[in-house]
C-alpha positions as CSV (number, residue, x, y, z in Angstrom):
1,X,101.5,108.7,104.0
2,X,101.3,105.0,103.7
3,X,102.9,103.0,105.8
4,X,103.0,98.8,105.4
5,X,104.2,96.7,107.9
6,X,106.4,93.4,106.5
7,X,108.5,90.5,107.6
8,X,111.5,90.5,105.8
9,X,112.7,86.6,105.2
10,X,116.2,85.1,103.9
11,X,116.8,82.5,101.4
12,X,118.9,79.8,102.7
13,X,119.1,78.2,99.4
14,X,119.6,81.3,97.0
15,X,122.3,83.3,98.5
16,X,121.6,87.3,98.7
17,X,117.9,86.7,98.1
18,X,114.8,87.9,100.0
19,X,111.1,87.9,101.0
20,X,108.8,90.8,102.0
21,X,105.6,89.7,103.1
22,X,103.3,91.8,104.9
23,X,103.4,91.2,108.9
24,X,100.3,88.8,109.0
25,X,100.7,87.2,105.7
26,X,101.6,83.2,106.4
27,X,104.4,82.0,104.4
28,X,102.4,78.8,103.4
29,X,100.1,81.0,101.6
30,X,102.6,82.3,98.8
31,X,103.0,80.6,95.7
32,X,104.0,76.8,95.9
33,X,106.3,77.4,92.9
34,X,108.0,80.4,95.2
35,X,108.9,78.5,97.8
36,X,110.1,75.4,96.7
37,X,112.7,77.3,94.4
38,X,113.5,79.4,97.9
39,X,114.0,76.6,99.8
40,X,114.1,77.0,103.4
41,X,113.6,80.7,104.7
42,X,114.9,82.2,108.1
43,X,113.2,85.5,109.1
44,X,115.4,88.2,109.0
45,X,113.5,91.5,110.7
46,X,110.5,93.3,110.8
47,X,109.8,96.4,109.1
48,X,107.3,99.5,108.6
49,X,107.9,101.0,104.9
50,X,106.4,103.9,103.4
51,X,107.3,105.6,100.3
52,X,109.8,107.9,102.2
53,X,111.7,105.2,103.8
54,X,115.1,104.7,102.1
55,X,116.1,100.7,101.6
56,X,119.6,99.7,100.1
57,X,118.7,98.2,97.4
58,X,115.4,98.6,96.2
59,X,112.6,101.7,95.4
60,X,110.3,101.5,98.9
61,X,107.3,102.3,96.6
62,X,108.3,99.7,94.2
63,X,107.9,97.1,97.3
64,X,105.0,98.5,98.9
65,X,103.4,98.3,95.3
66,X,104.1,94.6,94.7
67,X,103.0,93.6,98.4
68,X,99.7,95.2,98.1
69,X,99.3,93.6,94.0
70,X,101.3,90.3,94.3
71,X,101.5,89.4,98.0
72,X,105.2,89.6,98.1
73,X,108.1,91.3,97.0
74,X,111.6,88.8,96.0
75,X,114.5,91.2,96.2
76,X,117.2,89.0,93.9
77,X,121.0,88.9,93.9
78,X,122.0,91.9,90.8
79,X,123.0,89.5,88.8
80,X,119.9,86.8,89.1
81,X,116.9,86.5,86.9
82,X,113.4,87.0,88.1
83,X,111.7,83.2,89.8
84,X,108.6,82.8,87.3
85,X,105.5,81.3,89.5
């Protein structure tokens, strides 16, 4: 079983949206692009997920998968389109 420690960051700008990085990862390494459309972000919690871990509102493998490919995951409102980089 995998397990993948992230920090788990808030949008202060886009209401309802969030930022898993891994635990290590520094938030000045993500995409420029990202983070000037997030605007300031407040870190929420820390969090070990592995692909049995239930989240609210997203598929735990689906996150642990974009982490490991993309460096992130953005959880968006329902209603929001995807930020393009």
């Amino acid at each position: 079983m995998e397990i993948l420690d992230c920090s788990i960051y808030k949008s202060i700008r886009k209401m309802d949206t969030y930022l898993f990085i891994p635990c290590n990862a520094k938030l000045e390494n993500l995409p420029a692009p990202l983070l000037k459309r997030l605007g300031k972000l407040e870190h929420v919690m820390d969090l070990s997920l592995s692909e049995q871990r239930k989240l609210a509102r997203n598929n735990s493998l689906k996150v642990i998968q974009s982490i490991k490919t993309e460096g992130y995951y953005l959880q968006l409102p329902a209603h929001s389109q995807p930020i393009s980089r």
